[in-house]
C-alpha positions as CSV (number, residue, x, y, z in Angstrom):
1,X,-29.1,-10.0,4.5
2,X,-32.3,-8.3,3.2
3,X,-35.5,-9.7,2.1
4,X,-35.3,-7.8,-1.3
5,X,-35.6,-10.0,-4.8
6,X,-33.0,-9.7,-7.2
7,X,-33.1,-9.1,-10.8
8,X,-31.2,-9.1,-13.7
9,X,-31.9,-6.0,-16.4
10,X,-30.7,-6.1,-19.6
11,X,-30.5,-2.6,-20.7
12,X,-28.4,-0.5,-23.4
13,X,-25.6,1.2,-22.4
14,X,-26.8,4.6,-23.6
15,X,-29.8,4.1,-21.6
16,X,-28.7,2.8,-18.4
17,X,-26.1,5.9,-18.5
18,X,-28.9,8.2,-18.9
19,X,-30.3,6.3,-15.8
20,X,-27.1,7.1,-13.7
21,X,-26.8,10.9,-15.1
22,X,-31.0,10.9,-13.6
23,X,-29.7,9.2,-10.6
24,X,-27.2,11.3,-9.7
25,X,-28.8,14.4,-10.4
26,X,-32.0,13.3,-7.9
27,X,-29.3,12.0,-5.4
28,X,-29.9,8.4,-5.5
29,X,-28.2,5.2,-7.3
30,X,-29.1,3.9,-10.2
31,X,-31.5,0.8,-8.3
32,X,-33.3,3.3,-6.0
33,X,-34.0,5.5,-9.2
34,X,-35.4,2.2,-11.1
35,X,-37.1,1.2,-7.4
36,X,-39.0,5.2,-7.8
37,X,-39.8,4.7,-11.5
38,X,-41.4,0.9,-10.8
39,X,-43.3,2.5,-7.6
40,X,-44.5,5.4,-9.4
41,X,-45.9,3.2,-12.4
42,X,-47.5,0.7,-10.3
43,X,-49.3,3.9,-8.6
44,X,-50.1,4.7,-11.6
45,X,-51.7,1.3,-13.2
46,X,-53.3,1.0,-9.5
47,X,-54.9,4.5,-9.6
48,X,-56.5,3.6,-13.4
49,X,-56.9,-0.4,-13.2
50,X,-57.6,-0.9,-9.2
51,X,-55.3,-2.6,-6.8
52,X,-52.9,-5.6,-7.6
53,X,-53.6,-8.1,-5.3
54,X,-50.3,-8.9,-3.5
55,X,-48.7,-12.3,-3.9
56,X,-50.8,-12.5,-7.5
57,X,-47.2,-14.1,-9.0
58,X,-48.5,-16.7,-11.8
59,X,-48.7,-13.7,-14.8
């Protein structure tokens, strides 16, 4: 077993099959395409906002 969270998205159809048509295309799945986007945005915030400080779960 893995140490990975789970969670449940609730997303339209028409988008999540946009997702998998992205997904394919870049050679992943669907969950390591939404693990790139999430990586690539908290980059992001970090880079404009400073470091989340890990473990910072009560928001």
């Amino acid at each position: 077993m893995d140490n990975k969270s789970r969670f449940t998205l609730r997303v339209d159809p028409e988008m999540l099959e946009k997702l998998g048509y992205i997904a394919e295309y870049e050679g992943r799945t669907k969950n390591r395409e939404l693990e790139q986007l999430i990586k690539r945005r908290i980059r992001e915030f970090e880079a404009e906002h400073g470091q989340i400080p890990a473990g910072n779960s009560d928001r």
